[in-house]
C-alpha positions in Angstrom: 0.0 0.0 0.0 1.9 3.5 -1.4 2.6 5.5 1.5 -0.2 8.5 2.0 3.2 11.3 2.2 6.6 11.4 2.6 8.1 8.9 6.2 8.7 11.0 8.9 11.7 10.2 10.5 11.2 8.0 13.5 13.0 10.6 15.8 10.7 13.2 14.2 7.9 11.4 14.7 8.4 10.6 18.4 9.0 14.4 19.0 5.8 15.3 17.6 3.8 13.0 19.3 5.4 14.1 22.4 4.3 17.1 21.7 0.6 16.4 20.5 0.5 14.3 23.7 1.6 16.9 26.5 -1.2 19.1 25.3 -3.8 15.9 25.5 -2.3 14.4 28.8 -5.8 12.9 30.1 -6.9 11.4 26.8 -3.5 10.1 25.3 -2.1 8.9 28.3 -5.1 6.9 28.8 -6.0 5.9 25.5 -2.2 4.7 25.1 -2.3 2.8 28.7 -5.6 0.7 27.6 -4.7 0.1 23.7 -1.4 -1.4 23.3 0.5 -0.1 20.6 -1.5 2.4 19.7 -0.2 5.9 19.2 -3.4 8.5 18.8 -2.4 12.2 17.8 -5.5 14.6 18.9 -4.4 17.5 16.6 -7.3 20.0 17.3 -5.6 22.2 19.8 -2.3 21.2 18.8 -0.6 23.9 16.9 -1.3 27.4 18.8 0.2 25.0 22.4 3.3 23.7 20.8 6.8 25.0 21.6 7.7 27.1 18.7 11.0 26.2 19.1 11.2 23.1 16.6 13.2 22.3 13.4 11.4 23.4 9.9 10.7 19.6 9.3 8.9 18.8 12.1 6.9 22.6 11.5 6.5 21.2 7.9 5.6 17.7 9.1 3.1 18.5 11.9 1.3 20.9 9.3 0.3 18.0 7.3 0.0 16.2 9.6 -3.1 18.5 11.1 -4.7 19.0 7.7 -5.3 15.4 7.8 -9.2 14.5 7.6 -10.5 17.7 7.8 -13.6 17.4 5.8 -14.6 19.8 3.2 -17.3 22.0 4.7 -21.1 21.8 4.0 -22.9 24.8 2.3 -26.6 25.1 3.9 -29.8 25.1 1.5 -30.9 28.6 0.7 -34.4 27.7 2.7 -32.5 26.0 5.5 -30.4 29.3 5.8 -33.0 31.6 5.6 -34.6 29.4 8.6 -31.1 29.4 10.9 -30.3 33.5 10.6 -34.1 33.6 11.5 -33.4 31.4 14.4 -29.7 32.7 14.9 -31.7 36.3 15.3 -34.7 35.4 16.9 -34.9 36.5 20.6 -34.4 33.7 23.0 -37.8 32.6 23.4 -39.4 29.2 23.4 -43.0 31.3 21.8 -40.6 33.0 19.5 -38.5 30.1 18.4 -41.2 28.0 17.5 -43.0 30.5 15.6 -39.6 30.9 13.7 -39.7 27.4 13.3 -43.2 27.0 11.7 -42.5 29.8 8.8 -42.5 28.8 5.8 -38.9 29.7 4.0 -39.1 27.6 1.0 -39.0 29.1 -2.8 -42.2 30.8 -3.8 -43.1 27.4 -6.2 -40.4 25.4 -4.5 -41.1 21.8 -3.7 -39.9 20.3 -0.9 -38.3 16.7 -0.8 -36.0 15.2 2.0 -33.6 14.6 -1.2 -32.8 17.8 -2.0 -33.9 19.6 2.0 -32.6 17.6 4.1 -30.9 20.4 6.3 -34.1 22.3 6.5 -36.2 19.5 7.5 -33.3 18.7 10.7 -33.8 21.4 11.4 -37.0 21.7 11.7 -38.0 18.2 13.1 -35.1 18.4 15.6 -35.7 22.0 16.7 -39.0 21.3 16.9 -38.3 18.1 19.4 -36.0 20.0 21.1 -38.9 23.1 21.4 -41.5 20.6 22.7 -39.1 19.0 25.2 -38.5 22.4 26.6 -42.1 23.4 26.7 -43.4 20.3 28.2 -44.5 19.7 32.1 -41.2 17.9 33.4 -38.1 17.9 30.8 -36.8 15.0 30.7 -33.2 16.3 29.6 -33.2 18.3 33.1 -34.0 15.5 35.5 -32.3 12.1 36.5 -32.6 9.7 33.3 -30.5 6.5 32.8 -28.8 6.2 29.7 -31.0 4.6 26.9 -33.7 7.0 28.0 -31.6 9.8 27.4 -30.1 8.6 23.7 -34.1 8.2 22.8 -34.4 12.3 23.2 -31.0 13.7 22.0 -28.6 11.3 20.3 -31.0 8.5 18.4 -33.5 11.4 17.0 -30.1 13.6 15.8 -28.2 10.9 13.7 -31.6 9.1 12.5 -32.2 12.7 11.3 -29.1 13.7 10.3 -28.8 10.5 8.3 -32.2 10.1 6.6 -31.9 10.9 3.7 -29.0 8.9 3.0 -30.6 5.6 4.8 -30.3 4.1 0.9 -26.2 4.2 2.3 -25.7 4.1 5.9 -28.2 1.9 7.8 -28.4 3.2 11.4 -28.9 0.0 13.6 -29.3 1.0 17.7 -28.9 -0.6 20.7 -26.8 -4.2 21.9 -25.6 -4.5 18.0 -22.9 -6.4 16.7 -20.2 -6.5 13.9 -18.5 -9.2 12.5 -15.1 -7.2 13.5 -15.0 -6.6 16.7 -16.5 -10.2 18.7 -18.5 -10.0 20.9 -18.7 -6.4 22.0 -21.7 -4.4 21.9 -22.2 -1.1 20.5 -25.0 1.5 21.1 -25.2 2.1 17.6 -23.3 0.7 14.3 -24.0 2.5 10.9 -23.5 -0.1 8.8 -22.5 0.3 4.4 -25.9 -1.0 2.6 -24.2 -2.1 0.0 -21.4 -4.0 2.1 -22.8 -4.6 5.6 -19.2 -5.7 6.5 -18.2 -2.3 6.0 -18.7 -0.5 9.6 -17.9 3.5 8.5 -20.0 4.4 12.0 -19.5 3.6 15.6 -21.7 5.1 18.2 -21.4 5.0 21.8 -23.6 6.3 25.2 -21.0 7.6 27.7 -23.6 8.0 30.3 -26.8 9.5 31.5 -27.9 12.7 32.9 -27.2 12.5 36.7 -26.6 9.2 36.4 -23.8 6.8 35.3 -21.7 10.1 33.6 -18.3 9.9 35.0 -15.0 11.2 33.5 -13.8 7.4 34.0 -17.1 6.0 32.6 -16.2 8.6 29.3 -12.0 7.3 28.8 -13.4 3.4 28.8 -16.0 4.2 26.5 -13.6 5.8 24.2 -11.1 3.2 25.0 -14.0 0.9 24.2 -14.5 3.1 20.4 -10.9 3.3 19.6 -10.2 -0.8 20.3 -13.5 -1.7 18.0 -11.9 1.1 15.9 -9.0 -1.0 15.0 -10.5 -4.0 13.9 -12.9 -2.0 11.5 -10.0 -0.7 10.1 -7.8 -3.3 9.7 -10.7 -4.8 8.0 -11.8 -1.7 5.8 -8.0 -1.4 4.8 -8.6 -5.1 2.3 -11.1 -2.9 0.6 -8.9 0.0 -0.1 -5.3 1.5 -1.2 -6.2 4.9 0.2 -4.6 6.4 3.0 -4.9 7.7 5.6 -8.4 5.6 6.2 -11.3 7.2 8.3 -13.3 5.4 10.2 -15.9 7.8 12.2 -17.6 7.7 16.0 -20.0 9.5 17.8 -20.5 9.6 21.7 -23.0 11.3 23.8 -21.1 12.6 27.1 -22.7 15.1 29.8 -25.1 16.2 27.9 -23.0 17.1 24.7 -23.0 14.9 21.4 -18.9 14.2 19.7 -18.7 14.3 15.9 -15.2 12.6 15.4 -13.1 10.9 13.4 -9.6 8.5 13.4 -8.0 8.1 10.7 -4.9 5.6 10.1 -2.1 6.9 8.6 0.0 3.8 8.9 0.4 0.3 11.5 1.4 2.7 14.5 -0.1 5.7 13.9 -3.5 7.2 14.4 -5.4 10.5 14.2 -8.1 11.5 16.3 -9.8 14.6 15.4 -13.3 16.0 16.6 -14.9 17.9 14.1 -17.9 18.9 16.2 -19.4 19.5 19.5 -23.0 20.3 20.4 -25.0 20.6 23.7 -28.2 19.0 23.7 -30.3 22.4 24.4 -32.4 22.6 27.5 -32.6 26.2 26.9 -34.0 28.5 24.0 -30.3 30.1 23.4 -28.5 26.6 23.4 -31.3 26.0 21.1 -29.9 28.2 19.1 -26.3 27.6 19.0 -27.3 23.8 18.8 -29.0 25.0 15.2 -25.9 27.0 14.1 -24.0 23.9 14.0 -26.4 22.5 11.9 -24.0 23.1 8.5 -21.0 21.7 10.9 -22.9 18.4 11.6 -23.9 18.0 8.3 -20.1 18.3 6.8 -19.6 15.5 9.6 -22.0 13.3 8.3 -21.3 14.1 4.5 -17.8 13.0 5.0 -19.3 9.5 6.6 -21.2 9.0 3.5 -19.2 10.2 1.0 -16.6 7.5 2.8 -19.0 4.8 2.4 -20.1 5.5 -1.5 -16.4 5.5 -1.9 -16.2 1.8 -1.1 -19.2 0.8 -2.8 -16.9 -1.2 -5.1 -15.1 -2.8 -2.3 -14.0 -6.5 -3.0 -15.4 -8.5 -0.4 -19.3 -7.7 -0.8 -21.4 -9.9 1.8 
């Protein structure tokens, strides 16, 4: 398999993962201490906390090295923009939201189709959730739920509705699921290829409840959990493939906040975590509000899952 750029040097490459590392001390270290031989680089907040005091290769180096798998970004519908600056705009009121909500911003003679709106109707039908959660006698994102209870009001209805109208390429399945690579280990939600259900391009894990069960400790195993199942899918998706570096994509729910991320492989040892996205769940109409401004951020997140997927459509190992 052709090499995805040019070696590093392995003294290089130790120094900048040395680097990477001392700015994500919590998550390497442990990540690194449950999966053996696995090096992740977490390159978000990497560059503006590293020592500027380093050689021009390992500037040059690290460089690519961070504008690997960032995903192109994801131009809104014109109706589905109209509808967010509304929202963006709107005074922070549950009354006023919803009313934004309900207007009409389609095309005068435009026809709507999930095809071809599938931004404005997230937004809609997960504002509007959202909206009604809010305005309901006893929220249930505010009070002591266990785990599966909360995934049914924040993370389940957001990816089923994030991914619906591509369901003809990523079939969502939820809860206790299995994969062929990764044993006996289950997974609060797979997104599975259609065309190749051995091809796993979406994991999804539950790191806890609200109140309940939603630990630092209970977040690093689940991770520890993703990264491990990670691997196998990998090593798998790498028959399929001579591109590199190879994605593979996760989502976790964690104190009230959904992760959009991503590892890619860029060879046997080395890994990239990146998160492309973070969103609060909104109990309130102005995290309602921000929660919808990341609406073209999410959608560039899942764009780059399916694009992955279609990618591989021709992989050799249908089932």
């Amino acid at each position: 398999m052709a090499p995805y750029f040019t070696a590093v040097t392995e003294v290089v490459t130790k120094r900048i993962f040395k680097m990477v590392a001392t700015v994500n001390d919590n998550v390497c270290d442990s990540v690194e201490q449950s999966v053996k031989k696995t090096k992740i680089m977490e390159v978000n907040k990497s560059v503006h906390e590293i020592n500027r005091e380093i050689s021009d290769k390992e500037e040059e180096e690290l460089t690519r090295l961070r504008g690997i798998g960032v995903i192109p970004p994801y131009q809104l519908s014109t109706s589905c923009k109209t509808l967010v600056n509304a929202i963006e705009k709107s005074p922070p009121s549950i009354i006023l939201l919803r009313q934004a909500l309900r207007t009409n911003t389609l095309l005068p003679g435009e026809i709507f189709t999930i095809a071809t709106h599938a931004d404005l109707n997230f937004v809609e039908v997960v504002g509007t959730h959202f909206i009604n959660l809010m305005d309901s006698p006893v929220n249930p994102l505010t009070s002591k739920k266990l785990e599966r209870g909360v995934a049914l009001h924040t993370t389940i209805i957001v990816l089923n509705n994030l991914f619906l109208a591509d369901n003809d390429i990523i079939d969502l399945c939820w809860l206790e699921r299995l994969t062929d690579h990764t044993g006996s280990t289950k997974w609060d939600g797979i997104g599975f290829s259609v065309s190749n259900r051995k091809l796993v391009p979406l994991l999804i894990e539950f790191s806890g409840a609200i109140q309940h069960n939603n630990t630092i400790p209970k977040m690093i195993d689940d991770e520890n959990k993703l990264i491990k199942g990670m691997k196998s899918v990998l090593a798998f998706t790498e028959t399929l493939t001579d591109k590199m570096p190879l994605p593979i994509y996760y989502c976790r729910f964690y104190d009230s906040k959904i992760f959009f991320e991503s590892l890619g492989l860029l060879d046997n040892h080395l890994y990239l975590k990146r998160t492309h996205c973070i969103v609060t769940c909104p109990t309130t109409p102005k995290e309602l509000q921000k929660f919808i401004y990341s609406t073209n951020t999410m959608f560039a997140w899942k764009s780059a899952v399916v694009n992955f997927a279609s990618d591989i459509n021709d992989c050799k190992d249908p089932l």
